[in-house]
N, C-alpha and C positions, 0 to 999 in steps of 0.2 A: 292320653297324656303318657309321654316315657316311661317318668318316673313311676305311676301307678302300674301299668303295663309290669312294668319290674317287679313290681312287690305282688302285684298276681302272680307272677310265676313264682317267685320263692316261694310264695305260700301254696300253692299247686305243689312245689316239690316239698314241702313240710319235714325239712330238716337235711333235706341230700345238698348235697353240692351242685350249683347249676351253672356252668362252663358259662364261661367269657362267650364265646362264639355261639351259645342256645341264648343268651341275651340277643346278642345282632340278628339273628335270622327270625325269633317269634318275638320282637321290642319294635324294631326297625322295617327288616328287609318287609317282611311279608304286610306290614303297613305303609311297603311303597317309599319307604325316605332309608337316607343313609346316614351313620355314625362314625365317631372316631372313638380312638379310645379312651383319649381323654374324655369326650364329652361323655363316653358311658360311666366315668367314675364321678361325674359329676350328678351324674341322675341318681347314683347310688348314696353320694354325699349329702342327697336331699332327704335321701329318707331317712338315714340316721339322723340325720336334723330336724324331722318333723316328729322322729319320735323320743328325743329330748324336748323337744315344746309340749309333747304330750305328759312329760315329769317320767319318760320308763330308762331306767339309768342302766349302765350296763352296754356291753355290744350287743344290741339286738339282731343290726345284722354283720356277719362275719366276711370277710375277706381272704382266702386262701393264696397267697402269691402262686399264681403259675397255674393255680388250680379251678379255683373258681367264687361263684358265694353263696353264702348258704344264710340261712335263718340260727339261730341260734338251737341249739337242741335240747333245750330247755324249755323250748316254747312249746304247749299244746295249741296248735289251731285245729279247732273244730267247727263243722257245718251246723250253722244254726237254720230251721226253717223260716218259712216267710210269716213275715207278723199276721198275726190273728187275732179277732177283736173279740174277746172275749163277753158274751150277751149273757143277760139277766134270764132267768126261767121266769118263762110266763105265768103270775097267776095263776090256778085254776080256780076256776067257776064253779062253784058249788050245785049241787043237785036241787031238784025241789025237794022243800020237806022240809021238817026241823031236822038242825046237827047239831051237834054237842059245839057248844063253846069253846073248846079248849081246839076242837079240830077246825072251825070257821078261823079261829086266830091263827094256826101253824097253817094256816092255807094263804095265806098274804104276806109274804115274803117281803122282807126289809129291800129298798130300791139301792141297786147297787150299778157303779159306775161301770164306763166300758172301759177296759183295763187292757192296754196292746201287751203280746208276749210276744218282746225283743228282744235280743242279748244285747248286752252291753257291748258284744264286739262288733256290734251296726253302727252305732252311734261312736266308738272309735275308729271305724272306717271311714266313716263322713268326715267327722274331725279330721282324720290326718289327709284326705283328700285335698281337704280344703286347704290347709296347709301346704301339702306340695304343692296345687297349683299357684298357690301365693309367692311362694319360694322361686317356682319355674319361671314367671312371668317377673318377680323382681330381679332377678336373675339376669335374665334375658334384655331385658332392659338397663342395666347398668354394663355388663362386663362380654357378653356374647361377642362383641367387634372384634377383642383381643383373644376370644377365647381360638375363633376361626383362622385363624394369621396361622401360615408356614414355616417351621423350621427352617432355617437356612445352615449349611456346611459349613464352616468357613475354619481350609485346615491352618490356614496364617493365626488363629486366634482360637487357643486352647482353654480362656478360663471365660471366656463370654457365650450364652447363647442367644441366639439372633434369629428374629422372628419377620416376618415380612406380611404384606396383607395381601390377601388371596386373590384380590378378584382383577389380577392382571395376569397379561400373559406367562408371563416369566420373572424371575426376578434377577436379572443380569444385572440389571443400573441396583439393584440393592447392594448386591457382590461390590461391583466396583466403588460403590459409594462406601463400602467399610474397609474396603482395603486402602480408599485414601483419606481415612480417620482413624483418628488418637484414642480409641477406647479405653477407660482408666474399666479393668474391669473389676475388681478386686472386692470392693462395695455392689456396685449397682450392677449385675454381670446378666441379668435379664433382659435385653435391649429389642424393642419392638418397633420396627420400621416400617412409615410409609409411603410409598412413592410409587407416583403414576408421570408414566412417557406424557411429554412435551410440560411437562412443570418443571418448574427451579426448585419448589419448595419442597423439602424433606422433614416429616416428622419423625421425631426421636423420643419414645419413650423409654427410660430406664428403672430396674427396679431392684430390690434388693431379693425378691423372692417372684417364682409363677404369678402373676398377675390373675388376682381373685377377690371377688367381691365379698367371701367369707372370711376373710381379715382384714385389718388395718393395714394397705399398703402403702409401702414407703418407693416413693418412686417419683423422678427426676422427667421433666417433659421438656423439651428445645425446640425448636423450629430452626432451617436452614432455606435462607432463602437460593444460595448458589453451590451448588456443590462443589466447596472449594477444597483445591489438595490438602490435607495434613487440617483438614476441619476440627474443634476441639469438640468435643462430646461434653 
């Protein structure tokens, strides 16, 4: 998973700064899949989020613009061993013969339970695992459609930006399709468009902010069935 991948290396580096680009190549590349950069501050926004569900208040993890991110340097992380079950002494067996009373009694040992020695940082690693992966997979499930969409240029229109979805060849009919619409952008200036060759219909979603399933988004949906000139938004 991403997100934990990530927080192994911050804690590998135990308090240095660990570069935008040592995420992409030991996160990503070297497991074979590729990233944007948005989607890497998404994996990072999970884990601050899982450890506010955990109650640890504070930036735990930091964000350096330009630089990188680190752990907080405050934090001790330390290597704990693997749990061990700690066992009752056996018994001993008394000798033949008479023994003194007092030594046949301190020879039988009160039964004492098997007791693991774990730290308590196992058992908040499990927790917050559990956690990201809940986050990831709801995540993924509501809002990942919008999160994949492309930028688009567009120098006719300086207060809108305009998204397109990825899995066409190009986005030429997007271009043309905004150059003969009315965009009010002023309010809703997030606009997320979808159109595939040989449809009429164009979907238009609008929003007042980055479309994200970590707030309450306010955000305007249309449907077009012709793309006609001077179309209203």
């Amino acid at each position: 998973m991403p997100a934990s991948r990530c927080l192994l290396l911050l804690i590998q580096q135990d308090g240095k700064t660990v570069a935008r680009e040592t995420f992409f190549e030991e996160v990503w590349i070297k497991h074979g899949s590729q990233v944007t950069s948005n989607g890497f501050y998404q994996n990072i926004s999970l884990l601050r989020r899982a450890f506010k569900e955990l109650g640890m208040e504070g930036d735990i993890i930091i964000t350096l613009p330009r630089v990188g991110v680190r752990l907080d340097a405050t934090i001790s992380v330390t290597e704990s061993q693997p749990c061990e079950m700690e066992k009752a002494p056996e018994p001993q067996v008394p000798l033949d013969g008479p023994v003194h009373e007092e030594v046949a009694a301190a020879s039988v040992p009160e039964k004492k339970r098997l007791r693991p020695r774990c730290s308590l940082l196992w058992g908040l690693a499990a927790l917050l695992s559990c956690l990201v992966g809940g986050f990831v997979a709801w995540q993924t499930e509501f809002d990942s459609y919008l999160q994949t969409y492309s930028p688009i240029i567009a120098k006719f229109s300086q207060q809108c930006h305009f998204f397109a979805n990825n899995d066409v060849v190009d986005h030429v009919r997007h271009v043309n399709f905004i150059k003969r619409s009315k965009f009010e952008c002023e309010e809703y200036s997030w606009i997320y468009l979808t159109l595939y060759p040989g449809q009429a219909r164009v979907s238009v979603i609008r929003c007042r902010q980055p479309f994200s399933q970590w707030r309450d988004n306010q955000c305007l949906t249309k449907y077009y069935i012709k793309e006609v000139a001077n179309a209203p938004a």
